[in-house]
KOLNULUM-402647 format. One record per residue: residue in one letter; x, y, z of N, C-alpha, C, O in turn. Coordinates in steps of 0.2 Angstrom, whole numbers, plus 5000, padded with zeros to 4 digits. Layout:
<rs>
AXYZXYZXYZXYZ/...
</rs>
This chain:
<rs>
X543557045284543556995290543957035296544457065296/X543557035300544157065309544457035309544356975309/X545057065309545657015312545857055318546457065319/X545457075322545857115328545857055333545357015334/X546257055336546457025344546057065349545857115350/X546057005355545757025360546157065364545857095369/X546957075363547357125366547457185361547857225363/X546957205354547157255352546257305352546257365351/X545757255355545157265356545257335363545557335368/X544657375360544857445361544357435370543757425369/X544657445375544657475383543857495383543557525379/X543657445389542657475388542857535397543257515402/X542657595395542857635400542157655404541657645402/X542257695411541357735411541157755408541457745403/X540757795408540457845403540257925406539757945409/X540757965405540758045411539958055408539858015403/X539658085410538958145410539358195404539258205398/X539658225407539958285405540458265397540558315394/X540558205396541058195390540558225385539958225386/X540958255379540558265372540958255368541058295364/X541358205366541758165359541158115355540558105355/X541558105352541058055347541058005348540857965343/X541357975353541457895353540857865354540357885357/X540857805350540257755350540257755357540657785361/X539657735358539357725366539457645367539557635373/X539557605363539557535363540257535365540557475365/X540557565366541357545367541257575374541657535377/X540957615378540857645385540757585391540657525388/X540657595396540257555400540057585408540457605412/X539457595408539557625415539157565420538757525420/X539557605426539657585432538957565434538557615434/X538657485436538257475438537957485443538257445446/X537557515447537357535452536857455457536657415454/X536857455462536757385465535957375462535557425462/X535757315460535157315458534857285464534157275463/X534957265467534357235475534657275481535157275483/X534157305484534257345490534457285496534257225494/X534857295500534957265505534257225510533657255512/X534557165511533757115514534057145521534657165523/X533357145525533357145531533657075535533357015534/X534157085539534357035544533857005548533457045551/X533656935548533456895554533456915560533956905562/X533056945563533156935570533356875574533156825574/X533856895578534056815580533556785586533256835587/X533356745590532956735593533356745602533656695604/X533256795606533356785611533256735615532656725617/X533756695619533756635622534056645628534656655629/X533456635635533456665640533956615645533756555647/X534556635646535156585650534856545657535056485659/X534256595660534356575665533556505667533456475672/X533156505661532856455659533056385661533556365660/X532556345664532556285665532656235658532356255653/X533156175658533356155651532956095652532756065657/X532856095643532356025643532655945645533255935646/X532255905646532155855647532755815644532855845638/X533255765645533655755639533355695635532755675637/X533555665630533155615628533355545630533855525633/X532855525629533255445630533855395627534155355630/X533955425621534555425619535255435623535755405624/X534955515624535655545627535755515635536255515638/X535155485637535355465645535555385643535955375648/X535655335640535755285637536355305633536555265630/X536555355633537255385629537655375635538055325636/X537455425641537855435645538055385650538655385652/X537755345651537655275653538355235651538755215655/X538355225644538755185639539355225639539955205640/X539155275638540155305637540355295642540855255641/X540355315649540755275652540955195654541255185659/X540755155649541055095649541355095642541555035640/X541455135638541555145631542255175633542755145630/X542455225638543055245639543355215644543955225646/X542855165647543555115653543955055647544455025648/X543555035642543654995639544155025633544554985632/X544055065630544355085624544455175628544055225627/X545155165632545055245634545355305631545555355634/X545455295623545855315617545355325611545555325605/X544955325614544255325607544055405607543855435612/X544055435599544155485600543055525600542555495600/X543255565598542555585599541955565593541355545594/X542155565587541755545582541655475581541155445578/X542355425585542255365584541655335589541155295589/X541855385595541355365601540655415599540555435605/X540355435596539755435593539455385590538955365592/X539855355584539555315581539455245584538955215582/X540055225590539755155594539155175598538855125599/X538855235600538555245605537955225600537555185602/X537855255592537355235591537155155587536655125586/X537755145586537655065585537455035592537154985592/X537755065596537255025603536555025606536254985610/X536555075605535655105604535355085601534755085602/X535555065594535255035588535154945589534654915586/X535654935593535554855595535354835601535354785604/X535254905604535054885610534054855610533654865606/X533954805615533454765617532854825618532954885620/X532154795617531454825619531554865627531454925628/X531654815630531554825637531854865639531654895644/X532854885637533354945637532955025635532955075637/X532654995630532655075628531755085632531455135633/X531555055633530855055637530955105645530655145648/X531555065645531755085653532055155651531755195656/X532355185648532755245646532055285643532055345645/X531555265640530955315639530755315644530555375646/X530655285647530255305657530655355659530355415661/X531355345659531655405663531555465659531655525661/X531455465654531555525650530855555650530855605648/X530155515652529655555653529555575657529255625657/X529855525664529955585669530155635672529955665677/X530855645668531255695666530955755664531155815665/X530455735660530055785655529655825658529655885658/X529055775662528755795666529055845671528755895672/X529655825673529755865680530155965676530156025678/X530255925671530555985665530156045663530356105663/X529455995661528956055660528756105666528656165667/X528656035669528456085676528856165677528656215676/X529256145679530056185680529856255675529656305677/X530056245669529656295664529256325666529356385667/X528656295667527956325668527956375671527756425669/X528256345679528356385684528656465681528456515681/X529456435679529756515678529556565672529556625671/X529256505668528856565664528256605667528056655664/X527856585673527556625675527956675679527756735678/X528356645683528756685686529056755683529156805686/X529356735678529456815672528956825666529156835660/X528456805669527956845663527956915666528056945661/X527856945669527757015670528257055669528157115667/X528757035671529357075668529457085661529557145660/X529557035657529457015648528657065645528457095640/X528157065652527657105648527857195647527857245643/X528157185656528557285655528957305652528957365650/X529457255649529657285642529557295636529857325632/X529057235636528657265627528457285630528857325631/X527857305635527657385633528057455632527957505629/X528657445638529157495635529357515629529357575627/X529657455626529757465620529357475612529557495606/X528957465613528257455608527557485611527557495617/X527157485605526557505608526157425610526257375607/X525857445614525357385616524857355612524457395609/X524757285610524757245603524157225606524257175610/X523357245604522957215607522757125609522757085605/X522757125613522657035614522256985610521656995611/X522356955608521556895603521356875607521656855612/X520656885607520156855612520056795613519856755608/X520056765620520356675620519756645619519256665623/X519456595614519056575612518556545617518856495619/X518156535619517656525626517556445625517656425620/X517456405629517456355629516656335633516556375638/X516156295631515856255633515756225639515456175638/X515956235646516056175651515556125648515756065647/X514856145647514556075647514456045642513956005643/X514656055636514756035626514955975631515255965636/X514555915626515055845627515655835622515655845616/X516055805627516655795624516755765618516155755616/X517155755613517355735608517355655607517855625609/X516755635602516855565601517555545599518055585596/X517555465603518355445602518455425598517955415596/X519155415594518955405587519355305588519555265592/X519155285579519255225578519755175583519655125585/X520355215582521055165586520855175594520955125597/X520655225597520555235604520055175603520255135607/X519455165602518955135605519155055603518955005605/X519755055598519954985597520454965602520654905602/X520855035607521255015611520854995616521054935618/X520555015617519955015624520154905624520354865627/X519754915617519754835619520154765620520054705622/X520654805617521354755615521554765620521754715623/X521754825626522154835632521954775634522354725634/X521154765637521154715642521254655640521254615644/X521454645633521754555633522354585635522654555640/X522654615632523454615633523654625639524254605640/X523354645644523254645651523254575654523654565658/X522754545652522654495652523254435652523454405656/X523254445644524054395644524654445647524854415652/X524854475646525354505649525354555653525554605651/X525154555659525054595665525654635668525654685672/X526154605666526754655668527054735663527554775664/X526554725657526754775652526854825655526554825661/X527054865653527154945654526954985648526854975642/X526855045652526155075648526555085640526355065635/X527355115640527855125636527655075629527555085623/X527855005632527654955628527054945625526954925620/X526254985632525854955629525654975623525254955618/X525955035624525655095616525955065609525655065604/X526455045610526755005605526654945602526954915597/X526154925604525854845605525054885602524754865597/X524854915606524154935602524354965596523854965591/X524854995594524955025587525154975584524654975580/X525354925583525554865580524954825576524854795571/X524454835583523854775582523554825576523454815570/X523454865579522954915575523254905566522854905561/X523954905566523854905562524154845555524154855549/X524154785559523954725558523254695555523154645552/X522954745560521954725559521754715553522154725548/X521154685550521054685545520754735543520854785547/X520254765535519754795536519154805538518854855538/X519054735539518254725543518354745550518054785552/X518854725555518954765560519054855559518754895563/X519454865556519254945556518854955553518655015555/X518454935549517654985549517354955551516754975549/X517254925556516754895561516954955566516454985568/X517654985570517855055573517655075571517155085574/X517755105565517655185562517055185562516855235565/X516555165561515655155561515655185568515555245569/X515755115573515655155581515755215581515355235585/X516355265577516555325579516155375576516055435579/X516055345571515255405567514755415571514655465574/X514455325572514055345576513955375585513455365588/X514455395586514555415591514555495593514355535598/X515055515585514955565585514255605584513955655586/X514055555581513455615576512855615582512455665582/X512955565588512455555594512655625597512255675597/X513355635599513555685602513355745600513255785604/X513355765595513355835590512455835591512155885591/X512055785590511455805590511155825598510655865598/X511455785605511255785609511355855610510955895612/X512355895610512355965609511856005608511656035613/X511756005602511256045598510656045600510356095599/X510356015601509555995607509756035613509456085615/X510256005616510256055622510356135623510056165627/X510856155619511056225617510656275611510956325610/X510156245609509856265604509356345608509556395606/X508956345613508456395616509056435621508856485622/X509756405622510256485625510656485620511256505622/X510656475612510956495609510456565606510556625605/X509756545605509156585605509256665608509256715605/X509256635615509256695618509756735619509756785622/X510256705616510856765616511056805612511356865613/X510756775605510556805598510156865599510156925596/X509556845604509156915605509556945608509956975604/X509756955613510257015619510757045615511057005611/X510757085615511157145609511857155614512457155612/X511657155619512157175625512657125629512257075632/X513157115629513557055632513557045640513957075644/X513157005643513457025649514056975651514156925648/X514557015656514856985658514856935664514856945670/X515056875660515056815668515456825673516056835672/X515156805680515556835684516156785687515956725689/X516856805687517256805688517356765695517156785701/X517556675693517356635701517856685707518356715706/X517456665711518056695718518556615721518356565724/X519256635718519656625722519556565728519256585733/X519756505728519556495737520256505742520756475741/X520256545746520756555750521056525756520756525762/X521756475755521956445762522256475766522656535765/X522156425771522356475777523256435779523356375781/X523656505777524256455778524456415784524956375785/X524056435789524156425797523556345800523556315805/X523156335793522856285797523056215797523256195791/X523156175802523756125800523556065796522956055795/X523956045793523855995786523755925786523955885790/X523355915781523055855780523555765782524155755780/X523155735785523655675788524055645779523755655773/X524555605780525155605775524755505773524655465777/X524655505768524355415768524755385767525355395768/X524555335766524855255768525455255764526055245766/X525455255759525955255752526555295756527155275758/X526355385755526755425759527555375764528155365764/X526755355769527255335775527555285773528055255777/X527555255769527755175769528355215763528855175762/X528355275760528855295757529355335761529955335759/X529255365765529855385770530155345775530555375778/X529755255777530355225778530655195773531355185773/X530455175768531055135763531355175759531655145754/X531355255758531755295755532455315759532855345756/X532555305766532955275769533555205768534155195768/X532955185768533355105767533755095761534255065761/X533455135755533655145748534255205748534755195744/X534155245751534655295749535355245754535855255751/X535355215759536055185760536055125756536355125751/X535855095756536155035748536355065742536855055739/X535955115739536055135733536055205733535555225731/X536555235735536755335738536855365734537055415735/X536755345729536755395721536255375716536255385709/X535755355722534955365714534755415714534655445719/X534655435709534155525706533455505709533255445710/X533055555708532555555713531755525709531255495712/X531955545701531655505696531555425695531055405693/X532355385699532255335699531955305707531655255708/X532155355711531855325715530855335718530655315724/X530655375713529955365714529755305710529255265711/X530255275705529855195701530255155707529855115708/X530655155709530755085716530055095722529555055723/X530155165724529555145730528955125727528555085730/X528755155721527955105717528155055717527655015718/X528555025716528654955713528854915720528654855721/X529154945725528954915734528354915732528154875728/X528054975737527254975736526954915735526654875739/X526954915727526454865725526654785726526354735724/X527354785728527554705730527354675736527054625737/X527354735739527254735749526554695748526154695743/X526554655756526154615757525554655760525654715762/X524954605762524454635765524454655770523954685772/X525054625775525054645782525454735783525354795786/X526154695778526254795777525754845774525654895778/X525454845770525054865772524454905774524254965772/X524254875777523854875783524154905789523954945793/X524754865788525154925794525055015794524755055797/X525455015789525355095784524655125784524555185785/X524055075783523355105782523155125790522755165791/X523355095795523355085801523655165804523355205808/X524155145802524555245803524355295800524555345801/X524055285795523755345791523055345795522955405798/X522555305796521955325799521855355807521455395809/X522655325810522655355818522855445816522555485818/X523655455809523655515809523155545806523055605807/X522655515801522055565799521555605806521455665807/X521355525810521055545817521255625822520855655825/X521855625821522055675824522055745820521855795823/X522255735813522355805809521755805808521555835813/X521055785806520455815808520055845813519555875813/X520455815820520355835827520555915827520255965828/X521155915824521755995825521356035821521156085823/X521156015814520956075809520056095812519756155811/X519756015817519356045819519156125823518756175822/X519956105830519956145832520156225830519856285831/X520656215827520856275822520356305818520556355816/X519756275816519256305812518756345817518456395815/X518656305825518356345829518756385834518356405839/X519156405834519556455834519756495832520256515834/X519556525825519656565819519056585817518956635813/X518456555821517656575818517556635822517056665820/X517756655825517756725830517956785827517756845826/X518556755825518956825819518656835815518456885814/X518456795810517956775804517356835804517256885800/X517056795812516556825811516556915813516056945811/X517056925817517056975815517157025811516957085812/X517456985807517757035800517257045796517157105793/X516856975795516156995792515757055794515457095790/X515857065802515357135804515557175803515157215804/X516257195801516457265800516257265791516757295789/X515957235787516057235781515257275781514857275786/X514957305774514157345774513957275770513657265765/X514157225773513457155773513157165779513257185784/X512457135777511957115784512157055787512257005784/X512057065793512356975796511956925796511356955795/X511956875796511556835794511356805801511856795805/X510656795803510456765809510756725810510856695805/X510956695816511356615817510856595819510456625820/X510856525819510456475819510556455828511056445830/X510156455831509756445838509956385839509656345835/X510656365846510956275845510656245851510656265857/X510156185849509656165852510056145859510656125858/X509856155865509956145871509856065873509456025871/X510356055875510355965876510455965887510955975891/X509855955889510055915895510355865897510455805896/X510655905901511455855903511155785909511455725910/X510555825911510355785918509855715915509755665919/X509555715906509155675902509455625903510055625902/X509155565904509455475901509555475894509355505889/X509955445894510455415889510055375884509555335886/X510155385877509955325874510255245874510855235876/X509955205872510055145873510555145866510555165860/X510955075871511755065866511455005861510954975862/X511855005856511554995851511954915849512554905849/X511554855846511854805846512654795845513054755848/X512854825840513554815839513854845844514454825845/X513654895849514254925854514254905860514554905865/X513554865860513754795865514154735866514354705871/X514254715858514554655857515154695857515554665859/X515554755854515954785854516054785863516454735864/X515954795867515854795874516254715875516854705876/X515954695875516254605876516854585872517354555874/X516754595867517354575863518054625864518554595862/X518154685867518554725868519054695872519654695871/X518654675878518854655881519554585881520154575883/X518954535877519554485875520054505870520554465870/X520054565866520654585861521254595864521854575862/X520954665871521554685874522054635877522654635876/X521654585879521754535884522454495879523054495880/X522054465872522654435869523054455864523354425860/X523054535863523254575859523254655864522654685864/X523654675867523654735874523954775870523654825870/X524554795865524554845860524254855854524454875849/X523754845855523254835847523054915848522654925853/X523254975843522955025844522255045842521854995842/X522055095842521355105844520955085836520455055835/X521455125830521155115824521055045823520555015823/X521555015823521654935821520954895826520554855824/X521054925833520354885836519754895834519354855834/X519554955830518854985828518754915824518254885824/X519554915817519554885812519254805814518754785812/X519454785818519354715822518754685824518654635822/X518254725826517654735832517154725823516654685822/X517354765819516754755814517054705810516654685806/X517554665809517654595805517554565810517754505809/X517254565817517054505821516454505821516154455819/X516154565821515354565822515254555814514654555813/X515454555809515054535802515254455801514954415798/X515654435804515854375806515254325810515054265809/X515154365814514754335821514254305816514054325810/X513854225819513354205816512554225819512554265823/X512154205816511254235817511254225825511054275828/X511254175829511154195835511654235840511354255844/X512354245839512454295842512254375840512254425844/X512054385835511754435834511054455837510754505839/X510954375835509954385839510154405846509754445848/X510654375850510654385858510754475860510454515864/X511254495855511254575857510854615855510754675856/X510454575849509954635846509354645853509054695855/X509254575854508654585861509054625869508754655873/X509554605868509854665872509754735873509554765878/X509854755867509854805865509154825867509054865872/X508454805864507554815863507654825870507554875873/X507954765874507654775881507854835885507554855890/X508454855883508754905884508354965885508155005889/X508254965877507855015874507255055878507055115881/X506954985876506354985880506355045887506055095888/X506854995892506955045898507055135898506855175902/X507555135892507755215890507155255890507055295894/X506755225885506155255882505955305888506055365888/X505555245892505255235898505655305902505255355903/X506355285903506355335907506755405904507155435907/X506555415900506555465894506055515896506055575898/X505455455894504855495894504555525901504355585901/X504755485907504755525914505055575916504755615920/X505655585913505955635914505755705909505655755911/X505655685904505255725901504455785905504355845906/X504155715907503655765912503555795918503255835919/X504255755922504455775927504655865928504555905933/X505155865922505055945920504955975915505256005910/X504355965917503855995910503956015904503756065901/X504355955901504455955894503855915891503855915885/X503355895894502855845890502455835895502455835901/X501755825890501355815896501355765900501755725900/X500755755905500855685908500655645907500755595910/
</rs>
């Protein structure tokens, strides 16, 4: 029997190369060397400081909100306690609270991604000069070509069942928001029975399978032909259209103007709305505003339309000169201009035309009981009286007009032969 102890148990030592005694080897121990090479570290992901930050959630802008009535009221609440109320109030907060806080947060988003977009394009080029400095150049994957004229992708079952349930819901509830409405079609949908969704899903088969066949018929004889051509050609690259920063700009519409008087109105009552909320106040003027406002605003968009396409008119023919010269310094052939028919100035006049006679008569009684009625708004006027007008006043100016006519003709044609533009 061993009786040895665990303190009398002989020392497991290394094992020298060079040792030559006789000791058991089971008494030795050597020094193990690492059995797993060391793992390559993560690269960590660089995070560009100067980047546009996301959207916050709706959460957090309904945090933000709350905490400070959370610290007027309890202003000793420390941070984990004030977490937790924030999400019990979120959690109890009503449809329409958090409806309203996803709105801002989509527009938040929106205005976010944009923002992004922009600055990633704006350092893309820099981000590309230095992977190629540092790396060799990683050929690019060829972006998959798309189809312009493939028909689109049949819709599937829940869309063509939204299609139809919006317009009840619309219906009974016209003031929903689109927020709600998606939540209200996901509900029904999924309420439905199974004869209503497979009576969808049918429609969506056969919709698709219509589309994929109509495809296929069409693209069948230039798929043919491309099979034959061994050679790829390349399509040509649209041209660019290029504006002219100096040509003056399109008239601003009715919305616009009706938006920078009451953006005014709103920023002194309420001097601290973000810009988010105030494009949902001016839609929501807008569409309260009555028929006469307006009208007003379509009235000021039509007089500033009239003039910015008078300006850009002229601005286009005072720039056709440069144009065209620049053209002739280029090794293009000029293109013949077209020969601008000659109009005598000394010919009669055509005969005025039923509505711009009764326009003629009625102008006059407008100004008379309306003297600021500007030019748009009178144009407007002249044609809801003349569609107004019953069959005999229109009979009176149509025979107006023939007999009118009549006379033109006449003295159309004499002048004509007089100087020998026609026989006699």
């Amino acid at each position: 029997m061993n009786t040895q102890t665990p303190h009398d148990a002989p020392m497991r030592v290394p094992i020298d190369p060079n040792d030559s005694s006789d000791e058991p080897v089971a008494l030795k121990t050597v020094a193990s060397a690492p059995t797993n090479a060391l793992k390559p570290k993560k690269r960590k992901k660089v995070v560009d400081p100067n980047a546009p930050k996301r959207a916050l959630s709706a959460f957090v802008l309904f945090s933000q909100a709350e905490r400070a009535a959370i610290k007027r009221d309890q202003p000793d609440t420390p941070n984990s306690a004030m977490l937790k109320l924030l999400g019990e109030r979120w959690k109890a907060a009503d449809a329409d609270t958090k409806a309203k806080y996803a709105a801002m947060h989509a527009e938040n988003k929106a205005e976010a991604d944009e923002a992004r977009r922009v600055y990633a394009v704006d350092t893309k080029d820099d981000s590309d000069a230095e992977s190629v400095s540092a790396q060799a150049p990683v050929p690019k994957k060829r972006k998959k070509v798309v189809d312009p004229n493939a028909p689109k992708r049949a819709l599937s079952a829940f869309i063509l069942f939204s299609q139809a349930e919006r317009v009840a819901i619309k219906r009974d509830q016209p003031d929903t928001p689109s927020s709600v409405m998606l939540k209200l079609l996901g509900e029904r949908w999924k309420a439905a029975d199974a004869d209503t969704k497979a009576k969808y899903a049918a429609m969506h088969a056969e919709n698709k399978a219509e589309a994929r066949r109509v495809y296929a018929a069409d693209t069948k004889d230039d798929s043919d032909a491309e099979s034959a051509d061994t050679t790829h050609t390349p399509k040509p690259t649209k041209r660019k259209k290029v504006v002219d920063p100096n040509a003056p700009k399109r008239a601003l519409s009715a919305f616009v103007l009706f938006s920078q008087a009451e953006r005014a109105a709103i920023k002194r009552d309420q001097p601290d709305t973000p810009n988010s909320v105030m494009l949902k106040l001016l839609g929501e003027r807008w569409k309260a505003a009555d028929a006469d406002t307006k009208a007003k605003y379509v009235a000021m968009h039509a007089e500033n339309k009239a003039e910015a396409d008078e300006a850009r008119r002229v601005h286009a023919a005072d720039t056709k000169n440069d144009s065209d010269a620049e053209s002739a310094d280029t090794t293009h052939t000029p293109k013949p201009t077209t020969r601008k028919k000659v109009v005598d100035p000394n010919a009669p006049k055509r005969a005025l035309s039923a509505f711009v006679l009764f326009s003629q008569a009625e102008r006059a009684a407008i100004k008379r009981d309306q003297p600021d009625t500007p030019n748009s708004a009178m144009l407007k006027l002249l044609g809801e009286r003349w569609k107004a007008a019953d069959a005999d006043t229109k009979a009176k100016y149509a025979a107006m007009h023939a007999e009118n006519k009549a006379e033109a003709d006449e003295a159309r044609r004499v002048h004509a032969v007089d100087t020998g533009r026609a026989p006699a």
